[in-house]
TIBAGU-804360 format. One record per residue (C-alpha): x, y, z; residue number from 1; residue in one letter. Coordinates in steps of 0.2 Angstrom, whole numbers, plus 2048, in hexadecimal, padded with zeros to 3 digits. Example, Ala and Ser with C-alpha at 12.3 -4.5 7.8 and 13.67 -1.06 7.14 Angstrom:
<pts>
+------+-------+-----+-----+------+
: east : north :  up :  nr : rest :
+------+-------+-----+-----+------+
:  83E :   7EA : 827 :   1 :    A :
:  844 :   7FB : 824 :   2 :    S :
+------+-------+-----+-----+------+
</pts>
This chain:
<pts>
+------+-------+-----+-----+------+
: east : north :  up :  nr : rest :
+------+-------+-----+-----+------+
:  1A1 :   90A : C98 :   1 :    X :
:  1B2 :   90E : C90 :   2 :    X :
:  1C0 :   912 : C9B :   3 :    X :
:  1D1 :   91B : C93 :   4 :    X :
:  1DE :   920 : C9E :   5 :    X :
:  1EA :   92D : C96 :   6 :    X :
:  1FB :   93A : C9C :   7 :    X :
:  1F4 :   94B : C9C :   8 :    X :
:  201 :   958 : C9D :   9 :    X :
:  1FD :   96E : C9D :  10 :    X :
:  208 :   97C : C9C :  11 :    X :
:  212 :   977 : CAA :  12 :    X :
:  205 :   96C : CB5 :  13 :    X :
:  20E :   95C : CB8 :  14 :    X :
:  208 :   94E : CAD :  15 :    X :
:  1FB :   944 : CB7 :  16 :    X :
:  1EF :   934 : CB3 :  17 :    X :
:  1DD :   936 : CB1 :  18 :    X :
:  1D0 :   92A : CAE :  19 :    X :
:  1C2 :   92F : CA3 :  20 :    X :
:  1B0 :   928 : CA2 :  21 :    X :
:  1A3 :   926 : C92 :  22 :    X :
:  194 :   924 : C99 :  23 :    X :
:  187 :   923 : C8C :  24 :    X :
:  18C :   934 : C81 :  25 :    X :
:  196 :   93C : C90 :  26 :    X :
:  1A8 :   93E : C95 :  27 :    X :
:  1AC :   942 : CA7 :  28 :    X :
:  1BA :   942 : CAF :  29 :    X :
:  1BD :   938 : CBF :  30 :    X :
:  1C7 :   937 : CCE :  31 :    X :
:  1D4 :   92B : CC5 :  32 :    X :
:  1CD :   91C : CD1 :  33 :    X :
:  1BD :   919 : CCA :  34 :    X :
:  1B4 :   924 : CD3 :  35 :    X :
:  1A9 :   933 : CCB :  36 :    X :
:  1AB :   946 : CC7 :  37 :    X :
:  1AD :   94E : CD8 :  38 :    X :
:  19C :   959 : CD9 :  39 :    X :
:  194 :   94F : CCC :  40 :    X :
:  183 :   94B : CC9 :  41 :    X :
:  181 :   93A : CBE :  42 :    X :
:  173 :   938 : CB0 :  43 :    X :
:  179 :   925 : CB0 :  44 :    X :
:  181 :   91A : CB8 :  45 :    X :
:  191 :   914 : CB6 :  46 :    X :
:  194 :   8FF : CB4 :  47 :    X :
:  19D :   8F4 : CC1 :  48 :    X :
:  1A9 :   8E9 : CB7 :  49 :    X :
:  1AF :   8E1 : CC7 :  50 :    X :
:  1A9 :   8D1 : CD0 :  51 :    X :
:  1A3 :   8DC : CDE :  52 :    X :
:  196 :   8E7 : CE4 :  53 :    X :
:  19A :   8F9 : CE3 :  54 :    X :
:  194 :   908 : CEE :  55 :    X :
:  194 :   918 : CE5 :  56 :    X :
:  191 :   92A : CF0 :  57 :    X :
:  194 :   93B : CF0 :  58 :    X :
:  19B :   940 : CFF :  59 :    X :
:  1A5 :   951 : D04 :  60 :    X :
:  1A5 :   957 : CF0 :  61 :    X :
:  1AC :   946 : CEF :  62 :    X :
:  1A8 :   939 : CE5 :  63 :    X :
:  1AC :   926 : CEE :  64 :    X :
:  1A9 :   915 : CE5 :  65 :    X :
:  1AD :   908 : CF2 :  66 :    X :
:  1AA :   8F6 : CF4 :  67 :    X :
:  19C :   8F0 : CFF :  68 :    X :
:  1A4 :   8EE : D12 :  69 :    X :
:  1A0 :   8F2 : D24 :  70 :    X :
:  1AB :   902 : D21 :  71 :    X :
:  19C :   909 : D17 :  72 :    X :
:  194 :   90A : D29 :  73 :    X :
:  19E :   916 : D2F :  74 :    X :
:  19C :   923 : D22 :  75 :    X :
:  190 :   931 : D24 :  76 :    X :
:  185 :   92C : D17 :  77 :    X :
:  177 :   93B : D1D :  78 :    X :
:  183 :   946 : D16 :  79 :    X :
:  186 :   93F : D04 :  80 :    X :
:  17D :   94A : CF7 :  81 :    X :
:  170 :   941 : CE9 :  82 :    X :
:  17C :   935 : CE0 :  83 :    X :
:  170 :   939 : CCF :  84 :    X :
:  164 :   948 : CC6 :  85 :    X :
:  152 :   947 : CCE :  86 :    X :
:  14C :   946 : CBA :  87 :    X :
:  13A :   94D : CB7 :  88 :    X :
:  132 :   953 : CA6 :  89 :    X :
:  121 :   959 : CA0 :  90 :    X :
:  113 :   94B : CA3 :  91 :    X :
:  11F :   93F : CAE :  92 :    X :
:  112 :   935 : CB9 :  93 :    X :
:  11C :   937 : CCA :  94 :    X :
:  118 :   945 : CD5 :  95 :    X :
:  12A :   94C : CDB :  96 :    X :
:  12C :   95B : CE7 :  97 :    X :
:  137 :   95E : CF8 :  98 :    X :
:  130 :   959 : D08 :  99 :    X :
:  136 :   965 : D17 : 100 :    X :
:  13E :   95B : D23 : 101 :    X :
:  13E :   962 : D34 : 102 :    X :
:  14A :   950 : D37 : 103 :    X :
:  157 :   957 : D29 : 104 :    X :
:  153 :   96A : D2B : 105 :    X :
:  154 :   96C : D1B : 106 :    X :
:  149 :   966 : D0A : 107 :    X :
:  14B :   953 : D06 : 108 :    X :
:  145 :   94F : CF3 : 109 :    X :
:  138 :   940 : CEE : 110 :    X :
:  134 :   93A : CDE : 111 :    X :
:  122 :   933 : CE2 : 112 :    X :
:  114 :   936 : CEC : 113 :    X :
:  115 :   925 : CF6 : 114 :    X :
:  12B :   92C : CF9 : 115 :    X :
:  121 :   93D : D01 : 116 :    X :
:  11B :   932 : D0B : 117 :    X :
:  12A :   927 : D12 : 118 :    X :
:  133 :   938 : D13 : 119 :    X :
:  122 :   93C : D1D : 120 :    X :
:  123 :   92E : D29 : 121 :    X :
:  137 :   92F : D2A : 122 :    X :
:  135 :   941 : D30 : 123 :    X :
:  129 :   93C : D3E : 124 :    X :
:  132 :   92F : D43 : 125 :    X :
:  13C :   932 : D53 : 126 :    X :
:  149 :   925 : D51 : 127 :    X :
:  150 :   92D : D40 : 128 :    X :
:  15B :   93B : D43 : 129 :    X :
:  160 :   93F : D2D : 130 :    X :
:  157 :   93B : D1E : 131 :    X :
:  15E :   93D : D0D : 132 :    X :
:  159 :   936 : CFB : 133 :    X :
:  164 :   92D : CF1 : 134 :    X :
:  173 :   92F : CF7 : 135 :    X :
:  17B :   920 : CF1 : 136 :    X :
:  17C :   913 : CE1 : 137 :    X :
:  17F :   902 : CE2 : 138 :    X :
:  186 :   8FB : CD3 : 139 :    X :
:  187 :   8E7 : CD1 : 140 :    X :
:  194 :   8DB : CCB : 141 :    X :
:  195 :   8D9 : CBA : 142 :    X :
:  18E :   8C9 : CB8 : 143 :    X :
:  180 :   8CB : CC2 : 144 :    X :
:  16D :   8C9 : CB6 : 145 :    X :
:  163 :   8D4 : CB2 : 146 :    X :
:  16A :   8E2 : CC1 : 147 :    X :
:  175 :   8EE : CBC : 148 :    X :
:  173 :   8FB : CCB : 149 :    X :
:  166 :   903 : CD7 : 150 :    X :
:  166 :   913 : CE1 : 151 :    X :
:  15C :   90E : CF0 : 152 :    X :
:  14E :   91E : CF1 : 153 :    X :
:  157 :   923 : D03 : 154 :    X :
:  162 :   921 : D14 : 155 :    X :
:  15D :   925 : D24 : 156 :    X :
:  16A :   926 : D34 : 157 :    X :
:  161 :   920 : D44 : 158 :    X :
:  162 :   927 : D54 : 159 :    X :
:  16E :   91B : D5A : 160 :    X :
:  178 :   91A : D4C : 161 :    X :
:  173 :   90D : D40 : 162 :    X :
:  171 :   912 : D2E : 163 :    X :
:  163 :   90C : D24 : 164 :    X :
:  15E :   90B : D0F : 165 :    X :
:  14D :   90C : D0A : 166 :    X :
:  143 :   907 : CFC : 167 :    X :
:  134 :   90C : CF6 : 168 :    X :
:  128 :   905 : CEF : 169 :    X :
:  117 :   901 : CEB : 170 :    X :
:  10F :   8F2 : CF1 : 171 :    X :
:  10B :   8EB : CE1 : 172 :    X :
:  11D :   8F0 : CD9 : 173 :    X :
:  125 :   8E6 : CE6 : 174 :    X :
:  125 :   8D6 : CDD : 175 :    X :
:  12E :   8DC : CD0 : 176 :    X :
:  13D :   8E1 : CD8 : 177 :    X :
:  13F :   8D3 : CE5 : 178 :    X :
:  150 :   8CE : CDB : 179 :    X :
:  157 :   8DF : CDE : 180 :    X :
:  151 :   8E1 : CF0 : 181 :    X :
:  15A :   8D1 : CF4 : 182 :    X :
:  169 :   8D9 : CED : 183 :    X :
:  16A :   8E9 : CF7 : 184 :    X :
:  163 :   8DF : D09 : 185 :    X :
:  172 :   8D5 : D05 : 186 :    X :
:  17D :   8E5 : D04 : 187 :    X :
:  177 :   8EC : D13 : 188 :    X :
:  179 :   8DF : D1E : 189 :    X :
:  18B :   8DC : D19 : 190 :    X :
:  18B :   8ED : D1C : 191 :    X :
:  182 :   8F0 : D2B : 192 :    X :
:  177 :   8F9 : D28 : 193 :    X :
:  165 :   8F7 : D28 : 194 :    X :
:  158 :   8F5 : D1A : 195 :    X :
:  144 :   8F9 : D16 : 196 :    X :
:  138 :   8F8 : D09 : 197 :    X :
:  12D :   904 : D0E : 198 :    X :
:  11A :   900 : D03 : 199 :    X :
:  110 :   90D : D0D : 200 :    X :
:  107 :   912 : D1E : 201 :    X :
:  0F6 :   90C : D23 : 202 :    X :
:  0E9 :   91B : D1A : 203 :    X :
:  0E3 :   920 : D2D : 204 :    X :
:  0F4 :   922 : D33 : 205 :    X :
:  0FB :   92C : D22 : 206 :    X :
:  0EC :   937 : D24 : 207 :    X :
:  0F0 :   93A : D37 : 208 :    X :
:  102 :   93C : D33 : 209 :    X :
:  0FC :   94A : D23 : 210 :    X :
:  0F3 :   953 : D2F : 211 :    X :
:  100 :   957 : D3B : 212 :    X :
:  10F :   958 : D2D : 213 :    X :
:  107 :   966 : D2C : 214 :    X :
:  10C :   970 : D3C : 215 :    X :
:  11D :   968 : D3A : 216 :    X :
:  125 :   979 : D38 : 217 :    X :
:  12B :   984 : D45 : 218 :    X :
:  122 :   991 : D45 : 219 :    X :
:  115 :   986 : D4D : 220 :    X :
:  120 :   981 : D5A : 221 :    X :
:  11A :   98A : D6B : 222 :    X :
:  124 :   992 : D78 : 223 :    X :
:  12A :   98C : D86 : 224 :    X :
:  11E :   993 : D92 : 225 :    X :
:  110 :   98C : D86 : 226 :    X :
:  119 :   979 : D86 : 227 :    X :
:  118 :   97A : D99 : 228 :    X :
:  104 :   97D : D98 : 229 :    X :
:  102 :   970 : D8B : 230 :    X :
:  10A :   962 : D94 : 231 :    X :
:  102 :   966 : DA4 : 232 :    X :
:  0F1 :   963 : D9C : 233 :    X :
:  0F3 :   955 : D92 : 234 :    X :
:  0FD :   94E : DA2 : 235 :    X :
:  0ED :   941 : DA2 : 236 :    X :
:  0E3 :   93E : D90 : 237 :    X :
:  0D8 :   949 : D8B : 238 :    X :
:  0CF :   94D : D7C : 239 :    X :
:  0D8 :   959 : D6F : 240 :    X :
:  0CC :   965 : D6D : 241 :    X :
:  0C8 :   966 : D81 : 242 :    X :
:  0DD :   969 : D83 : 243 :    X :
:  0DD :   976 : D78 : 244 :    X :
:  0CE :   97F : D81 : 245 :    X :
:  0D5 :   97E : D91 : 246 :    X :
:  0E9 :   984 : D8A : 247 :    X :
:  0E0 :   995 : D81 : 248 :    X :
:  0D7 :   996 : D90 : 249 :    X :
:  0E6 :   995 : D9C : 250 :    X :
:  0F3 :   99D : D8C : 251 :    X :
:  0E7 :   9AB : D88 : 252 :    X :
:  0ED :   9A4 : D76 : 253 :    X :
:  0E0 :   9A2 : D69 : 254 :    X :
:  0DB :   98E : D65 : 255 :    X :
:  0E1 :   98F : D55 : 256 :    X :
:  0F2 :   994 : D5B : 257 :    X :
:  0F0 :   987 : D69 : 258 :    X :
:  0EB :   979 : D5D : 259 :    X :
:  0FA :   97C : D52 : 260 :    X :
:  105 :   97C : D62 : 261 :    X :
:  0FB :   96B : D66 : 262 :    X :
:  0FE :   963 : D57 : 263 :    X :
:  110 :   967 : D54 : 264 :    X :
:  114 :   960 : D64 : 265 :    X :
:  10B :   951 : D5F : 266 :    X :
:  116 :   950 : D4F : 267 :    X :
:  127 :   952 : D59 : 268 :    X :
:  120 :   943 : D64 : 269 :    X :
:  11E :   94D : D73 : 270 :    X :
:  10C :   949 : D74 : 271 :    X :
:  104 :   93A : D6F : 272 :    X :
:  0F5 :   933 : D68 : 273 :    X :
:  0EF :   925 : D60 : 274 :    X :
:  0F2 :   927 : D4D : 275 :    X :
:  0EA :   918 : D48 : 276 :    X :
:  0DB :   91D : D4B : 277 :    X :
:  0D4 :   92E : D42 : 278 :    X :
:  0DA :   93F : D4D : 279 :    X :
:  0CD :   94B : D50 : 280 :    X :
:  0C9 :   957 : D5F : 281 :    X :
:  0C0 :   949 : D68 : 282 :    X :
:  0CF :   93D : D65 : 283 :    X :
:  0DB :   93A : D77 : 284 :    X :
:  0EC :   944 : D79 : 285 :    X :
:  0F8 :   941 : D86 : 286 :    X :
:  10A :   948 : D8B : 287 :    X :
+------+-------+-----+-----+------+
</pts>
């Protein structure tokens, strides 16, 4: 990476310093501290030519490029915008798409199938309150082998505060990387922030959690009057399909509409079940 500082001075605008960036066969224009073109998107990374880790986000159509300190815990990293282009091209062998979130309200992008489903279990899980993909970069010292950054595949805020960095990956891939997950587990604990390597979810609880993904939306959301009926009868457990009888029968509501109602409710945690066991009609529900 080339760096050139120079006077620029236009018709009256006072002269002021920039900094400009080659990165591979592109020029941009950055902030004059090292940071990036506010609103950017980045086809490459940029190279750390310091001795220390640096974070690079975009943040409030800014572009930050910080050093790696407990201040980092503090910023609202949920709100940062994709830190690079999702690339994709005819034949690529990864499945990419937007997952709705009903956690983010809002479309979070993945890059693979096995990323649909850590957006999947991040969304059903109650303890995260914001998802969002690759919101950051973390590009390391100059000197160190073989690594020269990684944007981690997403950062989740938990309920109590605490941020956290994913990885995904597949279980066989994980080997490979171990030098570069050292790395950024080393970041975020001198951040404070925690940090997963997420490989996968047992088959019987992805196929559960598919299932009910799919009355994640709203519109399957019942009334009020409807979630009053539904909790009394799975106040003690009982059998989906028996609960779903007894609620038309009380509802007046068909039991397919029932059932979606059911089942959404399950996926917002306000009923339970066993999901590591195969969910069917017969399996328990309780509120």
């Amino acid at each position: 990476m080339a760096i050139f500082q120079f006077k620029v001075s236009c018709y009256g605008v006072p002269p002021s310093v920039r900094v400009y960036m080659a990165i591979g066969s592109r020029w941009l224009m950055t902030d004059g501290a090292g940071g990036l073109p506010v609103g950017s998107v980045l086809d490459s990374l940029p190279v750390n030519t310091t001795d220390r880790t640096r974070v690079l986000l975009r943040l409030d159509e800014a572009t930050r490029n910080d050093d790696v300190s407990t201040e980092l815990a503090l910023l609202p990293v949920e709100r940062a915008v994709p830190i690079r282009r999702f690339f994709a091209w005819p034949g690529k062998r990864n499945y990419e798409g937007l997952w709705w979130s009903n956690t983010a309200r809002g479309h979070v992008p993945f890059e693979s199938l096995l990323e649909r489903e850590y957006v999947m279990s991040a969304d059903f899980d109650p303890h995260i309150v914001a998802i969002v993909a690759q919101p950051l970069a973390l590009l390391w010292p100059r000197r160190t082998v073989g690594q020269k950054s990684h944007v981690p595949d997403f950062f989740v805020r938990l309920k109590n505060g605490d941020g956290r960095l994913v990885d995904v990956r597949h279980p066989n891939r994980v080997s490979r990387a171990a030098a570069q997950f050292t790395l950024t587990r080393q970041v975020c604990a001198e951040i404070g922030w925690e940090y997963e390597i997420f490989t996968g979810l047992e088959p019987v609880a992805e196929q559960n959690m598919r299932w009910l993904a799919g009355y994640r939306r709203d519109r399957c959301a019942p009334a009020d009057e409807t979630v009053a009926v539904i909790t009394r009868c799975f106040a003690h457990p009982l059998p989906l399909g028996l609960g779903v009888y007894r609620v038309s029968r009380s509802t007046g509501a068909s039991k397919d509409m029932v059932l979606a109602n059911v089942l959404h409710l399950l996926w917002r945690r306000q009923l339970s079940a066993n999901l590591n066991a195969p969910l069917s009609l017969d399996a328990e529900v309780s509120a």
